[in-house]
C-alpha positions as CSV (number, residue, x, y, z in Angstrom):
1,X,178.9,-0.1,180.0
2,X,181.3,1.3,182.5
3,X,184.0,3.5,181.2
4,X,186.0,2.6,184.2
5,X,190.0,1.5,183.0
6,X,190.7,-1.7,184.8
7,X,193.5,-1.0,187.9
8,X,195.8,-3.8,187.9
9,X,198.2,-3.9,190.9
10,X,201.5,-5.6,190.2
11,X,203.7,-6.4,194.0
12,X,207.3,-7.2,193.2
13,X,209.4,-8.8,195.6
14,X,212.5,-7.5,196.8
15,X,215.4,-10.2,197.1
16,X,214.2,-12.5,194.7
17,X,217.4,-14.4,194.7
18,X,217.3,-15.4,198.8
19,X,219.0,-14.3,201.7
20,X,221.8,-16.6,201.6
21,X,222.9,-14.3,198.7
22,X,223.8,-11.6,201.0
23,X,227.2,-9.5,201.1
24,X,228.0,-9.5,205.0
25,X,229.7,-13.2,205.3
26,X,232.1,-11.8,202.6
27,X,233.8,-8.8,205.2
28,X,233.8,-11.4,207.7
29,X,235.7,-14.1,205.2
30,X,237.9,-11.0,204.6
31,X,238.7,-10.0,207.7
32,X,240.0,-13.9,208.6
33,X,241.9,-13.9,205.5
34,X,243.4,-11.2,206.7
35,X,243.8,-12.5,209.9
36,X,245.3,-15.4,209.2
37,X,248.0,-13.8,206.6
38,X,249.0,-11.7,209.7
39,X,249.2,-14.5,211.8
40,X,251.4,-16.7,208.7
41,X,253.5,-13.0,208.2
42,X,254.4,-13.4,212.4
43,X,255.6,-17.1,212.0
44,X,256.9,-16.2,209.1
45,X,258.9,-13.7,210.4
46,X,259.9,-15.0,213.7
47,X,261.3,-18.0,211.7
48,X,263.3,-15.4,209.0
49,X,264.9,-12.9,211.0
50,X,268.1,-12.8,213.3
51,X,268.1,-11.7,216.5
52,X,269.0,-8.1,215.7
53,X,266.4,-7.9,213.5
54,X,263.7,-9.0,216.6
55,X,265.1,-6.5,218.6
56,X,264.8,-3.7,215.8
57,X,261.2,-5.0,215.3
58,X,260.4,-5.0,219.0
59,X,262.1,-1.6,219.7
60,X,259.9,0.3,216.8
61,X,256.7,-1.4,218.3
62,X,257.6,-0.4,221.9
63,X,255.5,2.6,223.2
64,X,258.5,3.8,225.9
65,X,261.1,3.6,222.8
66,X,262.0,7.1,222.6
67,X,261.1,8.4,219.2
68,X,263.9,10.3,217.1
69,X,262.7,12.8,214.1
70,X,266.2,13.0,213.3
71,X,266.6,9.2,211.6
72,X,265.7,8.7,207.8
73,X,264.4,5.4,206.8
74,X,267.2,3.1,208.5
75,X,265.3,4.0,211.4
76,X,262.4,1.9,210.6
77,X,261.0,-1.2,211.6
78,X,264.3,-3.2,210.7
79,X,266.8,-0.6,210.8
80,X,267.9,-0.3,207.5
81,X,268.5,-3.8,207.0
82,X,266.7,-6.2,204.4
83,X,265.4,-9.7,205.3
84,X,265.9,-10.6,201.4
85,X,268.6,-10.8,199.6
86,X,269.6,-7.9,197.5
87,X,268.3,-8.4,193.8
88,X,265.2,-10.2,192.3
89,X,265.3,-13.9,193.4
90,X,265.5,-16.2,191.1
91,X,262.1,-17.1,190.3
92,X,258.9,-15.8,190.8
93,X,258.1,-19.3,193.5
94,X,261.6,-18.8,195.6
95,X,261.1,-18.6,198.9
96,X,262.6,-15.5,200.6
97,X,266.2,-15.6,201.8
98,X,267.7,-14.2,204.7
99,X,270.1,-11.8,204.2
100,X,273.1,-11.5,207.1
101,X,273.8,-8.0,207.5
102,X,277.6,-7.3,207.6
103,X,277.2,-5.1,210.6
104,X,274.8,-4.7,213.6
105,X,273.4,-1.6,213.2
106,X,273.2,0.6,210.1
107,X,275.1,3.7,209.6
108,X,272.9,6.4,211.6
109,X,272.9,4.0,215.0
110,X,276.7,3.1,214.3
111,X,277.1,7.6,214.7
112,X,274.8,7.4,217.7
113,X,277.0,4.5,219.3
114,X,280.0,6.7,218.8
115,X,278.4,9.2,221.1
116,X,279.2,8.5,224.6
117,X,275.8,10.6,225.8
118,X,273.7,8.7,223.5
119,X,270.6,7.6,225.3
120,X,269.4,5.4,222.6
121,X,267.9,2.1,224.5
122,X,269.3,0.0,222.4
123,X,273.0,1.2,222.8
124,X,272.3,1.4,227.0
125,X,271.4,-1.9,226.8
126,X,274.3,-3.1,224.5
127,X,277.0,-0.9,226.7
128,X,275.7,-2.4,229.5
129,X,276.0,-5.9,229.0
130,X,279.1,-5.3,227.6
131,X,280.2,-3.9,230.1
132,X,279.0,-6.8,232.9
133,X,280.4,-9.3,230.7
134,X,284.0,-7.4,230.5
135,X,283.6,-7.1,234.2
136,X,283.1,-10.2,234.9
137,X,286.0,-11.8,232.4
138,X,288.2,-9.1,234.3
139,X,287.4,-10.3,237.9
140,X,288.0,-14.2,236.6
141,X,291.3,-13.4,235.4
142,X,292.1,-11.5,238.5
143,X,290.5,-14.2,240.5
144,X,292.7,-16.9,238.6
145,X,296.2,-14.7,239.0
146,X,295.4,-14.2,242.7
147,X,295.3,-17.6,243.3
148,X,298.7,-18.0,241.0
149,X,300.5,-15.6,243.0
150,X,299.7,-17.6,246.2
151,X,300.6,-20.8,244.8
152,X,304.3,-19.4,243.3
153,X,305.1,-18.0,246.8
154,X,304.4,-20.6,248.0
155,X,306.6,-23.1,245.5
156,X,309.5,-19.9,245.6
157,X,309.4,-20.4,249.6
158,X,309.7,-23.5,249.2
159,X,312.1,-23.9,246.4
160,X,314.3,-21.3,248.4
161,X,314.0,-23.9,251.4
162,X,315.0,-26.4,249.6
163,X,318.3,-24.5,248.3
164,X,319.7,-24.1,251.0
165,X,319.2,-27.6,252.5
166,X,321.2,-28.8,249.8
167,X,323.9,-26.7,250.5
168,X,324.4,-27.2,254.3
169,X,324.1,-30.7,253.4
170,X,327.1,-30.5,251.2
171,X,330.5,-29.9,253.3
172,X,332.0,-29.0,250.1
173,X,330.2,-25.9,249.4
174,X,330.5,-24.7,253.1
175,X,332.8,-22.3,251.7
176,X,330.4,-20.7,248.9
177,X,327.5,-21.2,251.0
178,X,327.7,-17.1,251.9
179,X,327.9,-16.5,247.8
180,X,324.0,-17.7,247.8
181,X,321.4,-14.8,248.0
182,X,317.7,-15.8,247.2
183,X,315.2,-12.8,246.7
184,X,312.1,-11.7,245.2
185,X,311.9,-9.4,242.9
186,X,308.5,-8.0,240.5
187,X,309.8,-10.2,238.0
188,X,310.0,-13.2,240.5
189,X,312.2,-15.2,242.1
190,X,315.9,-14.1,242.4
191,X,318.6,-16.1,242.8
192,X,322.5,-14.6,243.0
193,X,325.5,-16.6,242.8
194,X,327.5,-13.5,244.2
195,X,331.6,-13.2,244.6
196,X,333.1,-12.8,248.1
197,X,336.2,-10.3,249.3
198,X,338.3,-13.6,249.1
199,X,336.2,-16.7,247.2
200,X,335.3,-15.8,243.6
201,X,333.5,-18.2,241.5
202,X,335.1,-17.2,238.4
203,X,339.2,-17.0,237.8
204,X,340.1,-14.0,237.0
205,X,339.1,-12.6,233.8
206,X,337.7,-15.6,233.0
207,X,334.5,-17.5,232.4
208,X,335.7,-21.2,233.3
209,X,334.4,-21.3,236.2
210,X,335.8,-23.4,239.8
211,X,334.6,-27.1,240.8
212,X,332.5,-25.4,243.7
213,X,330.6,-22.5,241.5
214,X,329.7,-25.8,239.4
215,X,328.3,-27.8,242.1
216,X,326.9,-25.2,243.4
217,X,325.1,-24.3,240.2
218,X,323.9,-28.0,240.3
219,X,322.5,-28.1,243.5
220,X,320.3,-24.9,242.3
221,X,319.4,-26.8,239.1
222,X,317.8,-29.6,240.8
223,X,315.2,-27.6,242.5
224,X,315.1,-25.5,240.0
225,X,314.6,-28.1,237.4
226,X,311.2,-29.3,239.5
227,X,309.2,-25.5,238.6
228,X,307.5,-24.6,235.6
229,X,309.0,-21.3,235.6
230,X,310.9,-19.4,232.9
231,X,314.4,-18.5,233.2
232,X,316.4,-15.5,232.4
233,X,320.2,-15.8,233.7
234,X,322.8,-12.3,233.9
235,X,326.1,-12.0,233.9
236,X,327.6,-8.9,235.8
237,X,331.1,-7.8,236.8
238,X,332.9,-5.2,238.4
239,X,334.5,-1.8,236.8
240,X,337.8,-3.1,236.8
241,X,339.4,-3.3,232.8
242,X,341.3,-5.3,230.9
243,X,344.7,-4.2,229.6
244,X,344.6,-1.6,227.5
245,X,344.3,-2.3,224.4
246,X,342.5,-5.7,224.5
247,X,339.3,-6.5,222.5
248,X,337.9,-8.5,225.4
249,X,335.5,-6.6,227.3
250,X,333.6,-6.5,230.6
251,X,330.5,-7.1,228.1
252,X,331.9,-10.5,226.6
253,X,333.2,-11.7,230.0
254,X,329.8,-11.2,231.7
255,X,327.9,-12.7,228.6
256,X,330.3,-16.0,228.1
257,X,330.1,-16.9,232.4
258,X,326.2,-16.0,232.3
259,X,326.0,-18.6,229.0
260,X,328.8,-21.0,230.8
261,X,325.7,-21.3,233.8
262,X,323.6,-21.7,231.4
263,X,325.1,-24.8,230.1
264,X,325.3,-26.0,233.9
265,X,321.7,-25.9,234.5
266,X,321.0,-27.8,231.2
267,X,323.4,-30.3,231.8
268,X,321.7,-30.4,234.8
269,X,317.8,-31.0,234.3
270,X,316.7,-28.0,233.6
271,X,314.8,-27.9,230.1
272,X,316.8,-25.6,227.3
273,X,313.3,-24.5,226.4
274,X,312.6,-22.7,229.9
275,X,315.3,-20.2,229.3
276,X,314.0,-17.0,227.7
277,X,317.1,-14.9,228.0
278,X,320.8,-14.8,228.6
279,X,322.8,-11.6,228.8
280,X,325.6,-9.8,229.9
281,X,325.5,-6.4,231.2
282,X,329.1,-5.7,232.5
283,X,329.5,-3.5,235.6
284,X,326.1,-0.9,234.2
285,X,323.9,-2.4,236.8
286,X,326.0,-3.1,240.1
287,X,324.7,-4.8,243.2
288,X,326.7,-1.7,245.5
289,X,327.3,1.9,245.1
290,X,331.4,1.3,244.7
291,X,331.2,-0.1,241.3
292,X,334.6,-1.2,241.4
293,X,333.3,-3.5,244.4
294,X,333.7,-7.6,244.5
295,X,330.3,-8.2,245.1
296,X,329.1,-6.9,241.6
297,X,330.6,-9.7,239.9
298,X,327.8,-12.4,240.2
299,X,325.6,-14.6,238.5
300,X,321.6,-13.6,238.4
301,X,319.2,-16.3,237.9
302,X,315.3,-15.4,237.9
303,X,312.4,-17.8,237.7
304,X,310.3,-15.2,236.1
305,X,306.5,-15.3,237.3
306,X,303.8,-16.8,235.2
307,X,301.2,-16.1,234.1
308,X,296.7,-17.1,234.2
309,X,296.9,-16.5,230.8
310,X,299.6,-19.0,229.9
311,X,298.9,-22.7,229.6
312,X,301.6,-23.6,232.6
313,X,300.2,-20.6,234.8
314,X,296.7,-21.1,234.2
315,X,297.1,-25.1,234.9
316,X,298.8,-24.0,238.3
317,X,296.3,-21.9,239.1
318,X,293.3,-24.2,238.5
319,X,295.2,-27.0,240.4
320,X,295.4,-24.4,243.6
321,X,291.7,-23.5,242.8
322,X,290.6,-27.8,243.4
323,X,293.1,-27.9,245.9
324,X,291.5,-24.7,248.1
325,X,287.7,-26.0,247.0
326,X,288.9,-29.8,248.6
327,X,290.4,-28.6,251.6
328,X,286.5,-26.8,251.7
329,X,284.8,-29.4,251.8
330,X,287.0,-31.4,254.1
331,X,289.1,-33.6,252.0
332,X,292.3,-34.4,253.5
333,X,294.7,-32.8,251.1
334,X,298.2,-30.9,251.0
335,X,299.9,-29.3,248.8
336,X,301.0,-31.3,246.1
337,X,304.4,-31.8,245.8
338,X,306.3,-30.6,242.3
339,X,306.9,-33.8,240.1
340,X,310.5,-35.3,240.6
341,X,312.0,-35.0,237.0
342,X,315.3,-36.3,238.1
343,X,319.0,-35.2,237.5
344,X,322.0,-36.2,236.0
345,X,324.7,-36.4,239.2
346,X,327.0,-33.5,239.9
347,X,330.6,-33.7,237.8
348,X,332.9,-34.2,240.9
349,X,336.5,-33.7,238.9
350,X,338.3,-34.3,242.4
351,X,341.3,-32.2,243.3
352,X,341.6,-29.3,245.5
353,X,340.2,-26.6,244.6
354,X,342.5,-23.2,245.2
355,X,340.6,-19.8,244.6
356,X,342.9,-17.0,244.6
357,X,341.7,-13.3,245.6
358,X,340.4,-12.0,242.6
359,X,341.5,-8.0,241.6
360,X,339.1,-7.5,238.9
361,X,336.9,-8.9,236.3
């Protein structure tokens, strides 16, 4: 009998449950979940975020941003800023809300905007366009008063022109025709109802004025009445006193004959609401060194100059602007002529009129 045990030789198989039990498709499934959550997180966050909040995100990201070991945590991917609103929302399946941030930048990029040197690329950027865009508002509005300026000289030549027409047309005023004087002035254009050595346009001492200083103010109204421009009318007289004693001044006389033209040139066409100012300012600002002179005591009437940023000013200025950009291309155009608003005929009350020398007032 053999003694020999009996060897018995067991093979077990490896992997008994198959290969399509393996691990490795599960990094790959994890590495397109995680793909795609990225991917969802970029829409998601292109559609969440303001502006601002791009540029903060792009500005962390970019490699040439220059880096700053100084900031804290508002100088992070957002700045500071939250894309949530503060607080737990209301329930756990909410979406996200946006939060608007109450200022652009948070407090340690609000200290480095301060700083005129700061080299932050955000802030060049920002001063820059800034910048361009204030220049080019500026050079607009310059552009647009420029082509005001042209357009009232034109009209104040014109009006001026037309002034003195009037008057050599009119054989009655031949003999305050030398009492006109038409200027301009920074403020605009001046026009002086002035007194002569021997024709005054004012009795003495008085603001009732003569027949001819009235028609004369009415031929001025009618032009005048045709411009947009604001008015601002001055009395002035002479040195010479009153009586001693009297409580009538140089101050009340020049005040009640620059309000007394005033009335004149309202009863005449012109609009009450174009005149910003009436005043009376005595013999302090005379028209010749010898204050005691004749020719101090005058009217002063100025069409004050407007203005691009007014409605009136800017409306002349575009119509001057379409005027210039027709005559450019080749359209046969002019200058258009001021609207004819009309005026009430001068009060003739007849009579002769006798103006005595005047001695003061």
């Amino acid at each position: 009998m053999d003694n020999h045990a009996t060897i018995v030789i067991k093979k077990v198989k490896k992997g008994g449950h198959g290969g399509h039990h393996g691990g490795a498709w599960k990094v790959a499934y994890a590495d397109f979940v995680t793909a795609m959550m990225a991917f969802f997180l970029l829409l998601w966050l292109l559609n969440a975020t303001t502006e601002e909040q791009k540029m903060g995100i792009s500005n962390y990201f970019d490699p040439t941003a220059i880096s700053r070991a100084t900031r804290s945590g508002s100088g992070g991917v957002l700045g500071g800023t939250s894309i949530t609103v503060p607080g737990a929302l209301k329930s756990p399946s909410s979406p996200p809300q946006i939060s608007t941030p109450q200022v652009a930048r948070p407090q340690a990029e609000r200290t480095e905007a301060l700083d005129p040197d700061s080299d932050d690329p955000e802030n060049i950027e920002s001063r820059l366009g800034s910048r361009q865009d204030e220049e080019g508002v500026s050079a607009s509005q310059e552009a647009l008063e420029q082509l005001l300026r042209e357009r009232e000289q034109q009209q104040f030549e014109d009006a001026e022109t037309a002034i003195k027409e009037a008057i050599q047309e009119s054989p009655e005023l031949g003999e305050v025709a030398g009492s006109l004087k038409i200027d301009a002035t920074p403020d605009g254009l001046r026009i002086q109802l002035i007194d002569q050595e021997r024709v005054a346009l004012f009795p003495n001492g008085s603001a009732s004025m003569y027949d001819t200083t009235r028609q004369l103010l009415t031929k001025v109204a009618e032009i005048v009445a045709k411009l947009p421009n604001k008015i601002e009318i001055t009395g002035h007289t002479d040195s010479k006193q009153f009586a001693p004693g009297s409580t009538y001044t140089n101050w009340d006389l020049s005040s009640d004959r620059a309000n007394a033209s005033r009335r004149v040139l309202v009863a005449n066409g012109i609009d009450e609401s174009r005149i910003s100012e009436v005043v009376g300012k005595a013999d302090r600002d005379p028209l010749v060194d010898d204050p005691s002179d004749p020719t101090n005591r005058r009217i002063s009437i100025i069409l004050k100059h407007l203005s691009a940023s007014d409605a009136e000013g800017l409306k002349l200025a575009e119509d001057e602007a379409r005027r210039r950009a027709a005559q450019a291309a080749g359209s046969p155009t002019g200058t258009p002529a001021p609207d004819d608003r009309g005026s009430p005929p001068a009060i003739d009350r007849g009579g002769p009129v006798v103006q005595p020398p005047r001695v003061g007032g």
